[in-house]
C-alpha positions in Angstrom: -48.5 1.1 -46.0 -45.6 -1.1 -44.6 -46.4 -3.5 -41.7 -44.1 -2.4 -39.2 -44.2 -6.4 -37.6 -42.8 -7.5 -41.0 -39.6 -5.4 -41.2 -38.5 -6.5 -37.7 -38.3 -10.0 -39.2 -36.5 -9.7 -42.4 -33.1 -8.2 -43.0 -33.1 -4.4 -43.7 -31.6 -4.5 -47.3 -34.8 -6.3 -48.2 -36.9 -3.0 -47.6 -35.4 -2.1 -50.7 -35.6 -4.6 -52.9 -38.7 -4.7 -55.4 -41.9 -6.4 -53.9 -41.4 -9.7 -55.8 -38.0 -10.2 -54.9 -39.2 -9.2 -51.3 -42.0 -11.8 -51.6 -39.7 -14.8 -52.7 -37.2 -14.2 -50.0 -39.7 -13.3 -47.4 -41.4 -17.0 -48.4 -38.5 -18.9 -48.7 -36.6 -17.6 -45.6 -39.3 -19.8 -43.7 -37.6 -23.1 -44.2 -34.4 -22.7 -43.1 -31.6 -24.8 -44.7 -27.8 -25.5 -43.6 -26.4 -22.0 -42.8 -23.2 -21.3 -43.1 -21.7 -18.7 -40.1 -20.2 -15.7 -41.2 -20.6 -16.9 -44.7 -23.9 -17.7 -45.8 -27.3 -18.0 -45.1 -29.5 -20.6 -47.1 -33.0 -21.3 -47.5 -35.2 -23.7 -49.4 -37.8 -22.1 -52.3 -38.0 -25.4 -53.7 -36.5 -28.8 -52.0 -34.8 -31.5 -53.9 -37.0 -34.6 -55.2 -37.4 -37.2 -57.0 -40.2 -38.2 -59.4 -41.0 -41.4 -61.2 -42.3 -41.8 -64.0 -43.1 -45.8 -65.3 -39.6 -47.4 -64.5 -37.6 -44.1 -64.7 -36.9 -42.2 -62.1 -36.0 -38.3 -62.3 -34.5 -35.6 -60.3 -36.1 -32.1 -59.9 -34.2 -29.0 -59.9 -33.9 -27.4 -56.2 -33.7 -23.8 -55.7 -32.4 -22.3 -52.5 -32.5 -18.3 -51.9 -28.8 -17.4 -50.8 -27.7 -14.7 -48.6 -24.2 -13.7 -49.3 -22.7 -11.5 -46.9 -18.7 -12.3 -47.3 -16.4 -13.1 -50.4 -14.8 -17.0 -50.6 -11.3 -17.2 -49.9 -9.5 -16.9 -53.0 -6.6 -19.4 -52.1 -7.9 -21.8 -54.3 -10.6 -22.0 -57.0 -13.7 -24.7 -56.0 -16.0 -26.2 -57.7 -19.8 -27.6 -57.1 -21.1 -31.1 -56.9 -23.9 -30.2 -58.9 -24.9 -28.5 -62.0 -26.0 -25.1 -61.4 -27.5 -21.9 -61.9 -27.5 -18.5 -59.9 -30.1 -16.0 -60.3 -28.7 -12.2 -58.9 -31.8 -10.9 -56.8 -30.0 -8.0 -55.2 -26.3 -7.1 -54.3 -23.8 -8.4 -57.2 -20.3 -9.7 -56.5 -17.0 -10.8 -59.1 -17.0 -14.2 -60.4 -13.6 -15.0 -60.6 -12.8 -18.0 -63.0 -9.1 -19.4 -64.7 -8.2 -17.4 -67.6 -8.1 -20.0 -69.9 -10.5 -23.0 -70.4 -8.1 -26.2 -69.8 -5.5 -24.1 -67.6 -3.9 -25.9 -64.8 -5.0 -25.6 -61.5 -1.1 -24.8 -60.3 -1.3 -20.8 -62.5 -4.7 -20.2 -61.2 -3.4 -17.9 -59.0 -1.7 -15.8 -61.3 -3.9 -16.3 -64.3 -7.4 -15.3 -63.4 -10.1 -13.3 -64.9 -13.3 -11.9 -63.5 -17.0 -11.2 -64.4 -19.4 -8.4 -62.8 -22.6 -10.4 -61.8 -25.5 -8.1 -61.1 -28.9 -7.7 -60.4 -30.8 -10.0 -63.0 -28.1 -11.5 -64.4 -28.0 -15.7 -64.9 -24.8 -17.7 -64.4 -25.5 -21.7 -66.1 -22.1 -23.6 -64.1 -21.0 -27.3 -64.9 -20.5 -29.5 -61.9 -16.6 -28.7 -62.8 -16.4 -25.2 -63.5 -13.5 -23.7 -60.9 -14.8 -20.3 -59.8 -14.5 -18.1 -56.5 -16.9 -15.1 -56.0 -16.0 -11.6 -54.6 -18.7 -8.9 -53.3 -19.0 -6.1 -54.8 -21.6 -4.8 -52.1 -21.9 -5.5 -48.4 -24.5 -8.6 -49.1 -25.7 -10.0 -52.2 -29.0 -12.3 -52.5 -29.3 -14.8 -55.2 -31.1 -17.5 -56.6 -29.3 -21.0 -56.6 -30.8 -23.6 -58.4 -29.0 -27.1 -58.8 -29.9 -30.5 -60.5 -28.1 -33.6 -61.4 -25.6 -34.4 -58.2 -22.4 -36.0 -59.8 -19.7 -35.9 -57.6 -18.3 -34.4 -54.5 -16.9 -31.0 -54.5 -13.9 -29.2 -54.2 -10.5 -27.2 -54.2 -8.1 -26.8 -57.3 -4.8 -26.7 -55.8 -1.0 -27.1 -57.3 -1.6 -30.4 -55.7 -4.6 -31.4 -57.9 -8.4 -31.0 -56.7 -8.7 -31.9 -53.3 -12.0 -32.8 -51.6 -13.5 -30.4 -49.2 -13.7 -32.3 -46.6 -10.0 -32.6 -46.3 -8.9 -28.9 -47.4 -9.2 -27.8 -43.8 -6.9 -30.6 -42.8 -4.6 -29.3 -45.3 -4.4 -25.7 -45.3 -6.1 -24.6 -42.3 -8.8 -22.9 -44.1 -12.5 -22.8 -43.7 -14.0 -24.9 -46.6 -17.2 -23.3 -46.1 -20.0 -26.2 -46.9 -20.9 -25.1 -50.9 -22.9 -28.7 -51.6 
């Protein structure tokens, strides 16, 4: 029997998700992190730490539960500033990447090809693997799960990669906050 308290306080598309997908968003959606408005939601399953072990010290992977519910702009392809993996809990969007491994930033636009990410499927990114994602349903939750921080991120333009923070200044778009 459904608890009719509990399905006031999670999303509705959840109701319909399997019980441990329901379970691991239900947990983690108690420890908010940095929403993003009209974007993204984001919550922490697992926080970012460090461990040491005799004089070496080691970062642990962080997993966030993401809530999806519009496409990035596809002005320009971004990148992440951390390794990264996505885990498709419910939903699916396009993964839109350059056509060709060592293509220049400036034909992105007109040379791109795109991959159907679905429920269960696992997407391994580098820290500079230019992508932009497009739903394929009205929301999509997913798994993120990041290690090894190497740089900043952001934009491939004609103009060369240009760091999010200064994107907005530049082409008066959102830059949404993908770190």
């Amino acid at each position: 029997m459904k608890d009719p308290n509990l399905t006031h306080t999670i999303p509705s598309e959840l109701q319909s998700m399997n019980w441990l997908f329901r379970l691991i968003c239900t947990f983690a959606m108690k420890s908010p992190y940095f929403h993003l408005d009209g974007y993204m939601q984001r919550w922490w399953l697992v926080k970012e730490r460090w461990i040491k072990l005799g004089k070496w010290e080691y970062q642990l992977p962080a997993i966030r539960l993401h809530r999806i519910i519009r496409s990035d702009s596809d002005r320009h392809l971004h990148d992440h500033p951390r390794k990264s993996i996505s885990f498709i809990l419910y939903g699916g969007y396009f993964e839109v990447f350059p056509t060709f491994p060592n293509q220049k930033p400036e034909i992105d636009e007109y040379l791109r090809v795109s991959y159907l990410r679905k429920p269960f499927n696992c997407v391994y990114r580098n820290t500079n693997t230019r992508h932009c994602i497009k739903l394929s349903n009205s929301v999509t939750y997913s798994l993120f799960i990041t290690w090894g921080k190497r740089r900043e991120w952001g934009f491939y333009t004609p103009q060369g990669w240009i760091n999010h923070k200064d994107y907005n200044y530049i082409f008066g778009e959102d830059s949404n906050e993908n770190s």
